[in-house]
N, CA, C, O and CB atoms as a CASP TS submission, in Angstrom:
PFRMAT TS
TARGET T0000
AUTHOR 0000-0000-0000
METHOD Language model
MODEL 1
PARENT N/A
ATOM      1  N   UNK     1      -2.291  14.474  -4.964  1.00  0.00           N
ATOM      2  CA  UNK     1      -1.964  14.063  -3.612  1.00  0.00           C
ATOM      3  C   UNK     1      -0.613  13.352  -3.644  1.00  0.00           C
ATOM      4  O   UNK     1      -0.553  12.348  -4.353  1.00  0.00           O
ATOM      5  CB  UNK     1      -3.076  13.145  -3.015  1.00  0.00           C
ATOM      6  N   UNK     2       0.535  13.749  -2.942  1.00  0.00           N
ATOM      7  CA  UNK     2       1.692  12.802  -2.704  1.00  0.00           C
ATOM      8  C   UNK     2       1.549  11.761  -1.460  1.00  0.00           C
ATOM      9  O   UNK     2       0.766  11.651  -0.516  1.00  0.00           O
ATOM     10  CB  UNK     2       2.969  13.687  -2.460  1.00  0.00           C
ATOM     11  N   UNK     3       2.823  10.969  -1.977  1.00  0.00           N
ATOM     12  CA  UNK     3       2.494   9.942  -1.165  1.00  0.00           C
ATOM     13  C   UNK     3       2.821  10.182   0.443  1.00  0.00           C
ATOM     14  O   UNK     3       2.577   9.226   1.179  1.00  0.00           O
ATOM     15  CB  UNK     3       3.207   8.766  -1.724  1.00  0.00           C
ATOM     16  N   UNK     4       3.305  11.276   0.988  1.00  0.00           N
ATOM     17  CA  UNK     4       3.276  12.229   2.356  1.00  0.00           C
ATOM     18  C   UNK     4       1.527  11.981   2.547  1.00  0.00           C
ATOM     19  O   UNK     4       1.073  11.173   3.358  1.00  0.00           O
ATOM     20  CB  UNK     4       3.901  14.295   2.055  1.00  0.00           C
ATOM     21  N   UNK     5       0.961  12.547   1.947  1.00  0.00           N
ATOM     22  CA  UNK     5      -0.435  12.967   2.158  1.00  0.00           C
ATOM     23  C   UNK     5      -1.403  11.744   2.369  1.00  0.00           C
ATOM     24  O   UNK     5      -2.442  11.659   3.023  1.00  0.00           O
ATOM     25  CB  UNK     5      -0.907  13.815   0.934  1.00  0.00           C
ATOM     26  N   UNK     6      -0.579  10.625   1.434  1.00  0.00           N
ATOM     27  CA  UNK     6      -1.600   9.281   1.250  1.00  0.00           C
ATOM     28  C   UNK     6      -1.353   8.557   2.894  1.00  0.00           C
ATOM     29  O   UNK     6      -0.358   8.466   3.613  1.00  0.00           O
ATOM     30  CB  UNK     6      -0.948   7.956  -0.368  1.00  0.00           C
ATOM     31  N   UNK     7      -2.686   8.152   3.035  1.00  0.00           N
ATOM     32  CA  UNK     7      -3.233   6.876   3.772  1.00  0.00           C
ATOM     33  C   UNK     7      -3.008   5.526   3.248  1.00  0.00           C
ATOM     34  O   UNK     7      -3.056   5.409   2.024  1.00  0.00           O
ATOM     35  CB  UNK     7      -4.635   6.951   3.877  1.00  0.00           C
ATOM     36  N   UNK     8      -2.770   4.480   3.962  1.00  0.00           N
ATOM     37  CA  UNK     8      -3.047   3.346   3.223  1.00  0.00           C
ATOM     38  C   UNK     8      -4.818   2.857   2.834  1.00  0.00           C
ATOM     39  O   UNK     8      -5.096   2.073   1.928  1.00  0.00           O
ATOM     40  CB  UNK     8      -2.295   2.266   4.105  1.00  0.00           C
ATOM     41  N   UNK     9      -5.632   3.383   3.552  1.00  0.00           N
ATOM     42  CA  UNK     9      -6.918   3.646   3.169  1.00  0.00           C
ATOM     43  C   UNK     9      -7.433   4.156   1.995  1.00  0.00           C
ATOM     44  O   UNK     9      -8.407   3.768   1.350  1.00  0.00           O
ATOM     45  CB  UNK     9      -7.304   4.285   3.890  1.00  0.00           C
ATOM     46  N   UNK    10      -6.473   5.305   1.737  1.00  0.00           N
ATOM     47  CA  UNK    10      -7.173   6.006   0.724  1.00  0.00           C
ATOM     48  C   UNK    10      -6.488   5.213  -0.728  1.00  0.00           C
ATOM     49  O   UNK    10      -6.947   4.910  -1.830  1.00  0.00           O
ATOM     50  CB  UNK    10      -6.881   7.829   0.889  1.00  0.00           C
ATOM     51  N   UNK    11      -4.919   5.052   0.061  1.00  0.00           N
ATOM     52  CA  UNK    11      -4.184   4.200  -1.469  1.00  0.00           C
ATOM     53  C   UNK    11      -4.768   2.738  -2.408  1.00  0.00           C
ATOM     54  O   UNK    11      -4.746   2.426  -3.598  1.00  0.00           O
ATOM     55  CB  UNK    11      -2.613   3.583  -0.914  1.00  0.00           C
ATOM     56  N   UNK    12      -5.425   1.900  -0.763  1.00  0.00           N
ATOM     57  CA  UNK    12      -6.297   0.866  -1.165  1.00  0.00           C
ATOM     58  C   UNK    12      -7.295   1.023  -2.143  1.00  0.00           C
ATOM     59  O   UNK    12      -7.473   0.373  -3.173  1.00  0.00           O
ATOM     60  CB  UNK    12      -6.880   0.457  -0.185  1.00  0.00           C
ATOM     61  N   UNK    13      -7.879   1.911  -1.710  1.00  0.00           N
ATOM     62  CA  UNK    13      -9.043   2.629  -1.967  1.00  0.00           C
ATOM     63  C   UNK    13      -9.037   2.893  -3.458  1.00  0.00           C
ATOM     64  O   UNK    13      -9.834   2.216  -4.107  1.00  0.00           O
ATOM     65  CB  UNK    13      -9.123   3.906  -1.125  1.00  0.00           C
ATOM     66  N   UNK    14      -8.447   3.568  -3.973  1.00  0.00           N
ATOM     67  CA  UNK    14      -7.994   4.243  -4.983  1.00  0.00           C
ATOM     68  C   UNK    14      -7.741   2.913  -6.063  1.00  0.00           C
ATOM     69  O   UNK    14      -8.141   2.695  -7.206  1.00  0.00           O
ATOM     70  CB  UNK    14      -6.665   5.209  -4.522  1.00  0.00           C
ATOM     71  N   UNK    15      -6.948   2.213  -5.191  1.00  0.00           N
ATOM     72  CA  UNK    15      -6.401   1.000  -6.253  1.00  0.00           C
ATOM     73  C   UNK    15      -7.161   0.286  -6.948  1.00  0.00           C
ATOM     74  O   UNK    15      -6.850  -0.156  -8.054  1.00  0.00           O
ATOM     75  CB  UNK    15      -5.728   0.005  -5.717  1.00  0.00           C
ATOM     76  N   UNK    16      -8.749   0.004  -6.107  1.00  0.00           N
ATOM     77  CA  UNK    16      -9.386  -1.048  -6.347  1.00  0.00           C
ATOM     78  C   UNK    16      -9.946  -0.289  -7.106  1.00  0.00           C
ATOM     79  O   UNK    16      -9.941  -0.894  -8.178  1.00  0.00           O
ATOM     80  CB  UNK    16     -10.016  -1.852  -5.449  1.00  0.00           C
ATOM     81  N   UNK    17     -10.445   0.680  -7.253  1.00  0.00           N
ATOM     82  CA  UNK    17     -11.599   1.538  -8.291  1.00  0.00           C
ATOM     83  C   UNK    17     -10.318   1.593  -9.617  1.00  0.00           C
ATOM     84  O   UNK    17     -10.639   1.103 -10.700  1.00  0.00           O
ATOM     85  CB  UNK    17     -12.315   3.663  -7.487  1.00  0.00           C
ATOM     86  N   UNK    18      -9.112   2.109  -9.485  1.00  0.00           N
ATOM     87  CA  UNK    18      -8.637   1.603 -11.119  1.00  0.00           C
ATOM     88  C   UNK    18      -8.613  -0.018 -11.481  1.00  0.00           C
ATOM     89  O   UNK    18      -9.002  -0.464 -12.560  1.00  0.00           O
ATOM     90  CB  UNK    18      -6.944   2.115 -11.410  1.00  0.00           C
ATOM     91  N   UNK    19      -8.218  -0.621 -10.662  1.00  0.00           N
ATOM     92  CA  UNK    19      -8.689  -2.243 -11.537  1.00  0.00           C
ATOM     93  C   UNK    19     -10.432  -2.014 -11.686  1.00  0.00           C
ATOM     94  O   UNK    19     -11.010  -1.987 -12.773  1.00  0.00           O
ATOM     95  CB  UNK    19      -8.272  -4.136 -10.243  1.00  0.00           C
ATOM     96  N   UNK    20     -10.901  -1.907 -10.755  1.00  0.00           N
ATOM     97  CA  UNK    20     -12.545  -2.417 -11.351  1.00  0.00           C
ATOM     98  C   UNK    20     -12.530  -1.410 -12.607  1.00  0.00           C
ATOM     99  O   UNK    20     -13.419  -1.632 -13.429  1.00  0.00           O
ATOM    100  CB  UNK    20     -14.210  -2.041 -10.050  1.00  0.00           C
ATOM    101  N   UNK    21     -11.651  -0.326 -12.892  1.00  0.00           N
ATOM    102  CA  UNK    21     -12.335   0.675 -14.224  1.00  0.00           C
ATOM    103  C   UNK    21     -11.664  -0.159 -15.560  1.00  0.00           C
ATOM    104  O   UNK    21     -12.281  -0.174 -16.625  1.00  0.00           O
ATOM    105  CB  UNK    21     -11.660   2.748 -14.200  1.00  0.00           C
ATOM    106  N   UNK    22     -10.076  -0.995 -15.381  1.00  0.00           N
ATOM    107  CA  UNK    22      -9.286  -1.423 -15.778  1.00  0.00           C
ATOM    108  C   UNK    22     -10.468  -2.538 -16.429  1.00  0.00           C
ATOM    109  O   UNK    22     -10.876  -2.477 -17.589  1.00  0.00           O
ATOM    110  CB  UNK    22      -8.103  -1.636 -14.843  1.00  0.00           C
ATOM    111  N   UNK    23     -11.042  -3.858 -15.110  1.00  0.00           N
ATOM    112  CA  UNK    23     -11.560  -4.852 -15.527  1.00  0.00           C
ATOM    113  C   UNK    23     -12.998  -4.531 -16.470  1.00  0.00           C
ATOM    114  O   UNK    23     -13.479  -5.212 -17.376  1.00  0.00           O
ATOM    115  CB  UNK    23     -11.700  -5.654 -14.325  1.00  0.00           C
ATOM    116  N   UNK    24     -13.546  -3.030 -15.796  1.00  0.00           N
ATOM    117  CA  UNK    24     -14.904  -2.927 -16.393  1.00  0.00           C
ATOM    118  C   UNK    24     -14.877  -2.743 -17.558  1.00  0.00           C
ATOM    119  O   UNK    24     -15.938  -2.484 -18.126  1.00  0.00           O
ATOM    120  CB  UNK    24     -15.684  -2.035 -15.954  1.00  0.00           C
ATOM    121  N   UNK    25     -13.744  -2.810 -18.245  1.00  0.00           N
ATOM    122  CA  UNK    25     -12.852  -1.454 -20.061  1.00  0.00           C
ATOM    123  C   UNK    25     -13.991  -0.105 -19.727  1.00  0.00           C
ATOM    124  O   UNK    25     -14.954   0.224 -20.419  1.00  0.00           O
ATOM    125  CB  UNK    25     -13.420  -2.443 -22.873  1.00  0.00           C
ATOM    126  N   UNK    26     -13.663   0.319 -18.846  1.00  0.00           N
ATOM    127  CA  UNK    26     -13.535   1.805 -18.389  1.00  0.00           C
ATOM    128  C   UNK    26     -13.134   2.929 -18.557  1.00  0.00           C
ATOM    129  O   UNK    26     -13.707   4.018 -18.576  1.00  0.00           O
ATOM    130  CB  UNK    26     -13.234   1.922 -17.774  1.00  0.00           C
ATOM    131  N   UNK    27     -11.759   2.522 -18.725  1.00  0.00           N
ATOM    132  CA  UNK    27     -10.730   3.789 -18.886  1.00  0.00           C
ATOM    133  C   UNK    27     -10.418   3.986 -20.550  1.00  0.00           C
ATOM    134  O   UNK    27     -10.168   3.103 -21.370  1.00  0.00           O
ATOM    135  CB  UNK    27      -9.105   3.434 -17.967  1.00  0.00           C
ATOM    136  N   UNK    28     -10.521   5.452 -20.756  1.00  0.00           N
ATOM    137  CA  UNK    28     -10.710   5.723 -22.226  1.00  0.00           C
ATOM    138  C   UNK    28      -8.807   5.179 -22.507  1.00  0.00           C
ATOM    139  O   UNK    28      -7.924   5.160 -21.650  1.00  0.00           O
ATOM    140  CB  UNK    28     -11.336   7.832 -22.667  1.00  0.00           C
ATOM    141  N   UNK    29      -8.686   4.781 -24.071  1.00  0.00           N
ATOM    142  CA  UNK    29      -7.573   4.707 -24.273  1.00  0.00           C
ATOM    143  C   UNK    29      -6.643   5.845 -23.957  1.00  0.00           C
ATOM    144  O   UNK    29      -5.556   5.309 -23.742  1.00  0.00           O
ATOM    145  CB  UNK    29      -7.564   4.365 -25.337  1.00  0.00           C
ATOM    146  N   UNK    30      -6.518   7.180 -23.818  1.00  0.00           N
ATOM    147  CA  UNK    30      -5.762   7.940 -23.855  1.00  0.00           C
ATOM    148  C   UNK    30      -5.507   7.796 -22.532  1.00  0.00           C
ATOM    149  O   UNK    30      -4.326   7.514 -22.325  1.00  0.00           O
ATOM    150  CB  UNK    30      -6.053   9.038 -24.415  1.00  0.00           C
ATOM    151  N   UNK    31      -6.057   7.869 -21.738  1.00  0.00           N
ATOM    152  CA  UNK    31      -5.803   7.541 -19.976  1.00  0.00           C
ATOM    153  C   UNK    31      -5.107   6.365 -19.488  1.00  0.00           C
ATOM    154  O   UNK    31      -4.747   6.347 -18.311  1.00  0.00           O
ATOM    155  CB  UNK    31      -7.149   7.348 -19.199  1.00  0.00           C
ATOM    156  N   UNK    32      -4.814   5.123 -20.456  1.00  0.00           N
ATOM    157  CA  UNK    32      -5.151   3.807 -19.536  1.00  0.00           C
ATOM    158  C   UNK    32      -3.350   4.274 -19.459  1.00  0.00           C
ATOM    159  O   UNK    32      -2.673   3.358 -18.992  1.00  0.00           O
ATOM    160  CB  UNK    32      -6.006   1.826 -20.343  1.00  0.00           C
ATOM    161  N   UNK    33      -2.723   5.259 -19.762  1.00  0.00           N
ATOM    162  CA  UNK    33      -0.970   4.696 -19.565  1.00  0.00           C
ATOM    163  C   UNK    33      -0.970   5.502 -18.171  1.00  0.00           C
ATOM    164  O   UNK    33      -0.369   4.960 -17.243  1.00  0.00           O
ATOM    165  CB  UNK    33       0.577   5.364 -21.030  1.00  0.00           C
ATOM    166  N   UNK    34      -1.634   6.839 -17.918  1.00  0.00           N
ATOM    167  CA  UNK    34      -2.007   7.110 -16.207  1.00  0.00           C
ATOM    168  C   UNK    34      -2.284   6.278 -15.569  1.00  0.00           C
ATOM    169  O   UNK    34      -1.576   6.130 -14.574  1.00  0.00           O
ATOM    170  CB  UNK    34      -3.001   7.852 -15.804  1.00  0.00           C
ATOM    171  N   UNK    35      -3.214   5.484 -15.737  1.00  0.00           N
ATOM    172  CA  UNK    35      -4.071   4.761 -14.562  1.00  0.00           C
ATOM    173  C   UNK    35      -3.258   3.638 -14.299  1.00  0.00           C
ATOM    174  O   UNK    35      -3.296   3.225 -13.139  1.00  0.00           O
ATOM    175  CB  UNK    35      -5.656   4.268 -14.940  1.00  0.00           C
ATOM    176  N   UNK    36      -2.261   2.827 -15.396  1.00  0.00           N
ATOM    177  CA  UNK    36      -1.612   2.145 -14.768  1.00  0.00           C
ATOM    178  C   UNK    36      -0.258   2.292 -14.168  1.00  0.00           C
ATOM    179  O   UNK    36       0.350   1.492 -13.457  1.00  0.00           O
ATOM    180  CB  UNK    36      -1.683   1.411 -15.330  1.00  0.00           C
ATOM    181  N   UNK    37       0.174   3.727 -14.684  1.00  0.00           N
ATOM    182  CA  UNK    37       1.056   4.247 -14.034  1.00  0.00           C
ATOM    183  C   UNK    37       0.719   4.648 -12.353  1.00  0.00           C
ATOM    184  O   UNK    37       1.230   4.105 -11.374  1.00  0.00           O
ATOM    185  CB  UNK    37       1.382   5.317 -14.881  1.00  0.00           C
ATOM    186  N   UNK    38      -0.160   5.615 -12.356  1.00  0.00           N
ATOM    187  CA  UNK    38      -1.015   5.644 -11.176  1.00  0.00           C
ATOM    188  C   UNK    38      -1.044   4.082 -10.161  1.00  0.00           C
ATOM    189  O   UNK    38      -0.709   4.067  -8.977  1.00  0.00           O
ATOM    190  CB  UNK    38      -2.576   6.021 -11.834  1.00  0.00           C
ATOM    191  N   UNK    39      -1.418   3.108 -10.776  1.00  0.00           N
ATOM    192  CA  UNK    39      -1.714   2.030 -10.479  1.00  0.00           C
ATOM    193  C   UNK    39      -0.285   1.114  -9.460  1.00  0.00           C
ATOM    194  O   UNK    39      -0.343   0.659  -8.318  1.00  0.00           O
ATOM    195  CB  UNK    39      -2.173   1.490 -11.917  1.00  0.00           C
ATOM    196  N   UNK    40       0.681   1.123 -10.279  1.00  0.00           N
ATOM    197  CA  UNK    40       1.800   0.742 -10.539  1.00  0.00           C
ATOM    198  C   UNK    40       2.423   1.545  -9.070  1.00  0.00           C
ATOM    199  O   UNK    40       3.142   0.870  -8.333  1.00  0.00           O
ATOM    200  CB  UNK    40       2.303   1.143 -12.142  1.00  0.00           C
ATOM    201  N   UNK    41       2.160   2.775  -8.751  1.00  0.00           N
ATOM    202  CA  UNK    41       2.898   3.440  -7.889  1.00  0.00           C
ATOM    203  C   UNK    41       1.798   3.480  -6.300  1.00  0.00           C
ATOM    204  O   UNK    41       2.089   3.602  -5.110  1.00  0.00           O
ATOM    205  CB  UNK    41       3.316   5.032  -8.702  1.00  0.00           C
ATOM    206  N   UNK    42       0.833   3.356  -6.837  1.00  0.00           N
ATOM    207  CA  UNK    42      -0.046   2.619  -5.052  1.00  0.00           C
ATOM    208  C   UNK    42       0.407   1.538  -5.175  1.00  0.00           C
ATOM    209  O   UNK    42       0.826   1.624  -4.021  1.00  0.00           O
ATOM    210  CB  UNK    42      -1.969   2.377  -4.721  1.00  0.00           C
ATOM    211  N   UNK    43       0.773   0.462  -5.511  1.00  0.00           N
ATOM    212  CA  UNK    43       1.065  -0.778  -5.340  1.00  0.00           C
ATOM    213  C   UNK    43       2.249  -0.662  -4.758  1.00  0.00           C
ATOM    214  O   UNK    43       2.326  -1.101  -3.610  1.00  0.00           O
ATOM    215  CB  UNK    43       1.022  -1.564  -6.433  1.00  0.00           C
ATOM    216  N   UNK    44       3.037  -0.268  -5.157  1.00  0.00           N
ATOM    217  CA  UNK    44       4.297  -0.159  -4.601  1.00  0.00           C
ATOM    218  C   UNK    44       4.483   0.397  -3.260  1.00  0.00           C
ATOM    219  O   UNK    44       5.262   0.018  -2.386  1.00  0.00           O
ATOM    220  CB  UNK    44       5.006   0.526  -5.406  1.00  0.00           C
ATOM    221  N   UNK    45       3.385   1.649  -3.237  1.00  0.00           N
ATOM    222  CA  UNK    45       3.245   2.266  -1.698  1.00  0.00           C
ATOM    223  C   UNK    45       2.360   1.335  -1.149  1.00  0.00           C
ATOM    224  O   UNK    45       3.021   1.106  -0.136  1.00  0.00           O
ATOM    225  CB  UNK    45       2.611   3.867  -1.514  1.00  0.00           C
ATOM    226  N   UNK    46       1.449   0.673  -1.042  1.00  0.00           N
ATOM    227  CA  UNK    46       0.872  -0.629  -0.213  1.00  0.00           C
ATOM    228  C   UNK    46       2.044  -1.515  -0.013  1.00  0.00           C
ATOM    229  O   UNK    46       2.163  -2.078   1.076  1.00  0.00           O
ATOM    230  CB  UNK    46      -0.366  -1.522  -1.036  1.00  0.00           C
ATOM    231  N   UNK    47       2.817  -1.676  -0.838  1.00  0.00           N
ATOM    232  CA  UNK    47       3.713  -2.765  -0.712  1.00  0.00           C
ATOM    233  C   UNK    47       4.829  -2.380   0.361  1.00  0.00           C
ATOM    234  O   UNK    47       5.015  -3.193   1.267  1.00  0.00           O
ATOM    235  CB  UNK    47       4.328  -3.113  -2.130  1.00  0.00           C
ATOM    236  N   UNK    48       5.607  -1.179   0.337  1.00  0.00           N
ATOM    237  CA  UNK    48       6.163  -0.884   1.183  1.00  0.00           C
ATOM    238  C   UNK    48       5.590  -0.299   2.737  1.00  0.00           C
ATOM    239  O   UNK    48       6.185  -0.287   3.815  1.00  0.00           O
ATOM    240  CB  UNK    48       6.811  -0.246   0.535  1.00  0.00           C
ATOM    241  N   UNK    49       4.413   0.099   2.441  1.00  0.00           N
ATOM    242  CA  UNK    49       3.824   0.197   4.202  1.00  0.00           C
ATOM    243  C   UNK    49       3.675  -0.691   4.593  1.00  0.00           C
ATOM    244  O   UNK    49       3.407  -0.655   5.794  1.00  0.00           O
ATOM    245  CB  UNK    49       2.637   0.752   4.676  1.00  0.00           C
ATOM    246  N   UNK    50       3.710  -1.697   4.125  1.00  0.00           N
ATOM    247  CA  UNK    50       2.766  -3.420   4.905  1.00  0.00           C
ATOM    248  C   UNK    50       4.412  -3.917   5.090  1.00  0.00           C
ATOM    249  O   UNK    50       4.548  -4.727   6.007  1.00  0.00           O
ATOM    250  CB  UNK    50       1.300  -4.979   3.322  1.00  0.00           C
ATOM    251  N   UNK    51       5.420  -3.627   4.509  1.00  0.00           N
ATOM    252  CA  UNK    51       6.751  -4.080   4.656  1.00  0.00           C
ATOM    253  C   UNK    51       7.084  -3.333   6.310  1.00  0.00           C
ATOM    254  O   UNK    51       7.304  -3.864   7.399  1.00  0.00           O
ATOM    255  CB  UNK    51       7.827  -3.486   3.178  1.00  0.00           C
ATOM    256  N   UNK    52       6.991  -1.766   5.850  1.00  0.00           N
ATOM    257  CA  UNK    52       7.577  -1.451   7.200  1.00  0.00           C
ATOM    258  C   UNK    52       6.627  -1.275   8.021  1.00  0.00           C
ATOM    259  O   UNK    52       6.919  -0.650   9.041  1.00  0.00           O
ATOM    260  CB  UNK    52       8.411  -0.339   7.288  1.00  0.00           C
ATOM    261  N   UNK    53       5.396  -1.692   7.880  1.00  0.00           N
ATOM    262  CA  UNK    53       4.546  -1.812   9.521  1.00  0.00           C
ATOM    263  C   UNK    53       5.031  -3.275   9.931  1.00  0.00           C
ATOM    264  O   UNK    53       5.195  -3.239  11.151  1.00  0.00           O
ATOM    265  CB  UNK    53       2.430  -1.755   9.473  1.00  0.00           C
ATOM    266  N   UNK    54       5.313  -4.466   9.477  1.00  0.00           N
ATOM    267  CA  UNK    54       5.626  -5.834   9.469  1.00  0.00           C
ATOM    268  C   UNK    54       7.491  -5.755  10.421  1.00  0.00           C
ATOM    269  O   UNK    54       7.812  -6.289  11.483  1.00  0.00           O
ATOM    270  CB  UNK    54       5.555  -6.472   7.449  1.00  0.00           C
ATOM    271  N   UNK    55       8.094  -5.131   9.749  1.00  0.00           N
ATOM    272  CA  UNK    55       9.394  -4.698  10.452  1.00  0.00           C
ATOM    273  C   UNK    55       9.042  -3.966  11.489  1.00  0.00           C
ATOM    274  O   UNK    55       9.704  -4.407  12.428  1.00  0.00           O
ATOM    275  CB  UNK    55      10.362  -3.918   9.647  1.00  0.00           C
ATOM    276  N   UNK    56       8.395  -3.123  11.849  1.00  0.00           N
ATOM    277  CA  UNK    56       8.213  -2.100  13.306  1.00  0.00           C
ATOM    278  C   UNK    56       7.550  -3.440  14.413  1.00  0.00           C
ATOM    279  O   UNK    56       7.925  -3.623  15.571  1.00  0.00           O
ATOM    280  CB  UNK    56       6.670  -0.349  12.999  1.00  0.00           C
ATOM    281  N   UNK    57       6.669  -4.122  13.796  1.00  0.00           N
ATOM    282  CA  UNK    57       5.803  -5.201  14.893  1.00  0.00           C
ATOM    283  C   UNK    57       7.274  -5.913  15.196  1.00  0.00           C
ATOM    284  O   UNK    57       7.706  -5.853  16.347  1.00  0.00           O
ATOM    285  CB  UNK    57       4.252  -6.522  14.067  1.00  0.00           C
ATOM    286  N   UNK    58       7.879  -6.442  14.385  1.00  0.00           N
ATOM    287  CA  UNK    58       8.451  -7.853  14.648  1.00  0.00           C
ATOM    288  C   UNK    58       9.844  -7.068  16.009  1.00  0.00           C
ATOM    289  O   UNK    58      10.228  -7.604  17.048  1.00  0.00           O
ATOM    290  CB  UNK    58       9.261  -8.838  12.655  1.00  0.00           C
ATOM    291  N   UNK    59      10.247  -5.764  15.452  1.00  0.00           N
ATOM    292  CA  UNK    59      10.979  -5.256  16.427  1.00  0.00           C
ATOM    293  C   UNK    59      10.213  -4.808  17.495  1.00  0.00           C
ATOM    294  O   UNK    59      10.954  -4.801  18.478  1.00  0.00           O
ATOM    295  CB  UNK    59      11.745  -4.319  15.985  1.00  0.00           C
ATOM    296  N   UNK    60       9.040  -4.412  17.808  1.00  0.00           N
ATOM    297  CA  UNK    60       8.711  -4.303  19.125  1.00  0.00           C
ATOM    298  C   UNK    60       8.468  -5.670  19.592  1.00  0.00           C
ATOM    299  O   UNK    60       8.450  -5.857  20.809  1.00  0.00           O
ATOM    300  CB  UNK    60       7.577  -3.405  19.343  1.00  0.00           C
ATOM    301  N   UNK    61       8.277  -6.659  18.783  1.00  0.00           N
ATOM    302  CA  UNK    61       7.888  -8.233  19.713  1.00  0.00           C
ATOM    303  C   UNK    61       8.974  -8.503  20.068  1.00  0.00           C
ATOM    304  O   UNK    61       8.970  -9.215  21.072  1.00  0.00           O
ATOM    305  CB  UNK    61       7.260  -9.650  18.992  1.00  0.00           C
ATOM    306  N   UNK    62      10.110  -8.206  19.624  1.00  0.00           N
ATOM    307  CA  UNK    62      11.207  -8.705  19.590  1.00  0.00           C
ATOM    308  C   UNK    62      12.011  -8.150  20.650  1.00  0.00           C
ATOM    309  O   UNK    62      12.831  -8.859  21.232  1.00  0.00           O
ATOM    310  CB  UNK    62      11.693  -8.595  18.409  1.00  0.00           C
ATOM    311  N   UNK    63      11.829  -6.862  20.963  1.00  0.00           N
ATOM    312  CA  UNK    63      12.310  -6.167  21.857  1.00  0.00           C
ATOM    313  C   UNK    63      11.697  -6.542  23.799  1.00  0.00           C
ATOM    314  O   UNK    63      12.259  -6.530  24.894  1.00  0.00           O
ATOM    315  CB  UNK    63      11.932  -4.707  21.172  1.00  0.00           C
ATOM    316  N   UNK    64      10.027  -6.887  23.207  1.00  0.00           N
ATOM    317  CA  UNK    64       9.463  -7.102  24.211  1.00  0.00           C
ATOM    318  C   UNK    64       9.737  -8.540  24.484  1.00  0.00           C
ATOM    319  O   UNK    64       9.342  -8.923  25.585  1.00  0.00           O
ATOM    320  CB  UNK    64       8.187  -6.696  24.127  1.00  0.00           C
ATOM    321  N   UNK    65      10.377  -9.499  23.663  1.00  0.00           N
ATOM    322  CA  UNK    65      10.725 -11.097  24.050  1.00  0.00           C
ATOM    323  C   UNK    65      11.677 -10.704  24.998  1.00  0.00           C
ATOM    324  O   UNK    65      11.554 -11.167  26.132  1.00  0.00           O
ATOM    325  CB  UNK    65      11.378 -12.239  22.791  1.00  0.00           C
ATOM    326  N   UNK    66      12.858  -9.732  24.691  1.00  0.00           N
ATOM    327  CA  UNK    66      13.716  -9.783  25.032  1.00  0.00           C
ATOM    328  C   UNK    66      13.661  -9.007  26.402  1.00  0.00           C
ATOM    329  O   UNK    66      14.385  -9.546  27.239  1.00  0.00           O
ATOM    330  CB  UNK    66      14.428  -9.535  24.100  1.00  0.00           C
ATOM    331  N   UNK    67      13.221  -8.264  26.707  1.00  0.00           N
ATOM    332  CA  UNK    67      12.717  -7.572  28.175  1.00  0.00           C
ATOM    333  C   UNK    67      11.966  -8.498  29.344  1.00  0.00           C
ATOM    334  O   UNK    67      12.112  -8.233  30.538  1.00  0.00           O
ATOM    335  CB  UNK    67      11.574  -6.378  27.802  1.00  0.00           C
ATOM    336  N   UNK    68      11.299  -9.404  28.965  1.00  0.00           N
ATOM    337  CA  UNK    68      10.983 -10.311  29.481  1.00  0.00           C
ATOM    338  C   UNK    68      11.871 -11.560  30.504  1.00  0.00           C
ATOM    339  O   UNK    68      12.357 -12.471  29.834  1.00  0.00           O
ATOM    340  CB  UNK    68      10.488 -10.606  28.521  1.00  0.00           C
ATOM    341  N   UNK    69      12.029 -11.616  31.572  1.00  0.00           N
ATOM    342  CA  UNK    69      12.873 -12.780  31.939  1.00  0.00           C
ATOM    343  C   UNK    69      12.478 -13.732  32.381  1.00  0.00           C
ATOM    344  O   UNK    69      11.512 -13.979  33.103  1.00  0.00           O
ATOM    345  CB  UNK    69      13.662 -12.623  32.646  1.00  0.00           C
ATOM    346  N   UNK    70      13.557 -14.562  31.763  1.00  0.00           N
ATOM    347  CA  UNK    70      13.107 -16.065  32.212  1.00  0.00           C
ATOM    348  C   UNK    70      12.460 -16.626  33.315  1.00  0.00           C
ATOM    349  O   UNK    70      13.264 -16.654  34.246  1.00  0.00           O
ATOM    350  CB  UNK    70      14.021 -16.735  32.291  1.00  0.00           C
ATOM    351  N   UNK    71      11.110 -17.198  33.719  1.00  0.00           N
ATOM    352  CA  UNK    71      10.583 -17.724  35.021  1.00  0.00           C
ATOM    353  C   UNK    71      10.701 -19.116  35.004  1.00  0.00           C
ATOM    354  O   UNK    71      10.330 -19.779  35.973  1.00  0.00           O
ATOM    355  CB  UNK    71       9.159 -17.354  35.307  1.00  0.00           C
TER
END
C-alpha cells in the first residue's frame, strides 16, 4: 500500500500493532529492520498529516477571523 492509498486510520492502526509486536519480542530477527523501517515511515506520515490538517484549520480560522467585522 503507498502512502496515496493510506488513511491516517489505517497508518495509526498499523503503527500500534508493530510496537505492540516490537514490545511483545514478536518480530523474528530477520524482519525487525522492516518493521522498523515500516515503522519509521508511518510515523513520519502521521506526523505530517496532523502538521497539514493543523495548517488547513488555523487558515480557515484565520480566514474566517478575518471575514468577520468588527461590532
Amino acid at each position: 500500500m503507498s502512502s496515496h492509498d493510506l488513511t491516517y486510520q489505517e497508518a495509526f492502526a498499523e503503527l500500534q500493532a508493530i510496537v505492540r509486536e516490537l514490545e511483545e519480542g514478536c518480530v523474528d530477527i530477520d524482519a525487525l529492520i522492516a518493521k522498523v523501517q515500516r515503522a519509521s515511515f508511518l510515523y513520519r506520515f502521521l506526523r505530517q498529516r496532523l502538521r497539514s490538517t493543523e495548517e488547513e484549520i488555523e487558515s480557515i480560522l484565520k480566514e474566517g477571523h478575518d471575514a468577520t467585522p468588527p461590532q
